[in-house]
C-alpha positions as CSV (number, residue, x, y, z in Angstrom):
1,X,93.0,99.5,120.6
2,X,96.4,99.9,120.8
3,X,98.8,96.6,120.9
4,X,102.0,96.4,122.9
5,X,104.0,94.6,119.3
6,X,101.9,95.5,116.5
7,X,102.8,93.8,113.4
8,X,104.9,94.7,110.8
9,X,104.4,92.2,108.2
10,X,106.1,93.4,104.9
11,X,104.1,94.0,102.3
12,X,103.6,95.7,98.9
13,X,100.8,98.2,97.4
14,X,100.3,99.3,93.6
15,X,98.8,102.9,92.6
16,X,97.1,101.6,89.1
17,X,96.7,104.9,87.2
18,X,94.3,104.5,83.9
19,X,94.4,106.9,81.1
20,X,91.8,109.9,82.7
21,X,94.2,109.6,85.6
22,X,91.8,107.4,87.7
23,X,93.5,105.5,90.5
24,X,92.0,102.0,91.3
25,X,90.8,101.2,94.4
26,X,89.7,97.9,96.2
27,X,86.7,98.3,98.5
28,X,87.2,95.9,102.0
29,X,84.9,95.5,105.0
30,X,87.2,94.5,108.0
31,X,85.0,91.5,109.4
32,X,85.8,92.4,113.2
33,X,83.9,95.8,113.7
34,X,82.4,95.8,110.0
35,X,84.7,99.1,109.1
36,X,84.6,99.4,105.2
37,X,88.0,101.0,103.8
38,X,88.7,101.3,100.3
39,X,92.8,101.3,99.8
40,X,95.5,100.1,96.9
41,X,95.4,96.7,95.5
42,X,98.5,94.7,97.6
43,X,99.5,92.4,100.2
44,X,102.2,90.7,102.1
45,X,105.6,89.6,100.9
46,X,105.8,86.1,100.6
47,X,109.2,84.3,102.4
48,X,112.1,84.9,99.4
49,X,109.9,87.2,97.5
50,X,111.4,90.8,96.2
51,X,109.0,93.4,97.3
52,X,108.3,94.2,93.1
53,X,107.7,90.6,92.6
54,X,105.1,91.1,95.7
55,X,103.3,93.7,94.4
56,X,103.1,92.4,90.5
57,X,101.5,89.5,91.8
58,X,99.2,90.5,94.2
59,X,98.2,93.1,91.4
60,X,96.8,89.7,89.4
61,X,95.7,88.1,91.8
62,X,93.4,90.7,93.6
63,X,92.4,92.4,90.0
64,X,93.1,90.3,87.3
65,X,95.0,92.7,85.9
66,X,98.4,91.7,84.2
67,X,101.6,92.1,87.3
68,X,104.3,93.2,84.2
69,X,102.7,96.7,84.3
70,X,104.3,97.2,88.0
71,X,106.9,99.6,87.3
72,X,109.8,99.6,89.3
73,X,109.2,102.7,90.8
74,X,108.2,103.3,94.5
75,X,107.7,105.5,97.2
76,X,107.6,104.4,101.0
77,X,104.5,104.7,103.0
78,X,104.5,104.7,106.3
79,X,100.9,102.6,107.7
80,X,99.3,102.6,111.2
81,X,95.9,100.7,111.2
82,X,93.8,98.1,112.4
83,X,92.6,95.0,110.2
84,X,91.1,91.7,111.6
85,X,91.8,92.5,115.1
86,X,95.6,93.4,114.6
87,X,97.4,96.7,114.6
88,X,99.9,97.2,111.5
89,X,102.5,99.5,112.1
90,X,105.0,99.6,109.2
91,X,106.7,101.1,106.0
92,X,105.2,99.9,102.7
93,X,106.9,99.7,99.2
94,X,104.1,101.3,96.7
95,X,104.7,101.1,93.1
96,X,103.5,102.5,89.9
97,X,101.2,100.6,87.3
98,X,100.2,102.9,84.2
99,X,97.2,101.8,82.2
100,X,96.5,103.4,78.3
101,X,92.7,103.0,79.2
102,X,90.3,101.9,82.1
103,X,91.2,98.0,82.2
104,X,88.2,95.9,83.7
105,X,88.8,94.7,87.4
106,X,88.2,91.6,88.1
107,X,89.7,89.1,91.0
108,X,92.5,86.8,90.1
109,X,92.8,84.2,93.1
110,X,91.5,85.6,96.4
111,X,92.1,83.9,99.4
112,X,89.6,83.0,101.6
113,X,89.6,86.3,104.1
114,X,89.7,88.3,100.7
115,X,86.5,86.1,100.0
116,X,84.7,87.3,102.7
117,X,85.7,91.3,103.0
118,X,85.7,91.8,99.4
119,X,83.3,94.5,98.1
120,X,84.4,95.5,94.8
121,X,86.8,98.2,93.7
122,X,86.5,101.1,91.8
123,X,88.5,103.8,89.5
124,X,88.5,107.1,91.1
125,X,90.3,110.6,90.7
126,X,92.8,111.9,93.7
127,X,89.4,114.3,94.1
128,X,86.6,111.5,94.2
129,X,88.3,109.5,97.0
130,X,87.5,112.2,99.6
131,X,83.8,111.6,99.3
132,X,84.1,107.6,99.1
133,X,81.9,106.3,101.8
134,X,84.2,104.2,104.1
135,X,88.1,105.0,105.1
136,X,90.7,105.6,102.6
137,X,93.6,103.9,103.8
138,X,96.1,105.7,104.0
139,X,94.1,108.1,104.5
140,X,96.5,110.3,102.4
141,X,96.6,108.2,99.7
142,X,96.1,111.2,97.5
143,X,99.5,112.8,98.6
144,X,101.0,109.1,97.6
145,X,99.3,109.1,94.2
146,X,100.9,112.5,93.7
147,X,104.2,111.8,94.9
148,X,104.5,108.0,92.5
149,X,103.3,109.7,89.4
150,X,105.9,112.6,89.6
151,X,108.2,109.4,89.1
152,X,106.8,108.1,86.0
């Protein structure tokens, strides 16, 4: 499955952490294949967009949730996987999005592949995402969660 130029579209992730320390998590089913993976709420950097600016509004548009609570505080990710058919290789900006309580989830503006891989999302300790049916992408998000929240 390898591609001689896999992509590396820019693009921007946000680790939502609620009040019990619960990281939100959006539940996908790649269409070519059918391979479910649950990963970050995010996406790609628009053309003259900051990578914060990214991620605060893919936060609302994939959850509803309100973009101000990005922090601007990040840790790089490096990514290697396979959605739609094309092979991502790349460094990702994830940021930091605190939340008092468990806010409700529920999607902004999808687009029409987010219409059709969407299965719901989900708030789940660093210790519940190892028995999540599906991939967890990356699959070491719980070293990431780890490594954004000792920055705020």
């Amino acid at each position: 499955m390898d591609d001689p130029q896999p992509s590396d579209r820019p693009a921007a992730r946000v680790i939502c952490v609620d009040g019990a320390g619960r990281v939100l998590l959006m539940h996908w089913r790649d269409p070519s294949g059918g391979r479910p993976l649950w990963e970050p709420p995010g996406g790609g950097i628009d053309p003259g967009e900051t990578p914060l600016d990214a991620a605060r509004r893919e936060l609302t548009e994939e959850t509803g949730l309100p973009g101000e609570a990005v922090l601007d505080r990040w840790v790089p990710v490096r990514r290697d996987f396979h959605w739609i058919g094309v092979h991502y290789v790349k460094t990702e900006r994830f940021y930091l999005a605190r939340f008092g309580d468990t806010p409700e989830v529920g999607a902004g503006a999808f687009t029409a592949e987010e219409n059709i891989t969407y299965l719901g999302s989900g708030w789940f300790s660093p210790a519940e995402m190892a028995d999540l049916p599906g991939f967890l992408e990356p699959p070491d998000l719980p070293e990431v969660v780890s490594r954004i929240t000792r920055l705020g």
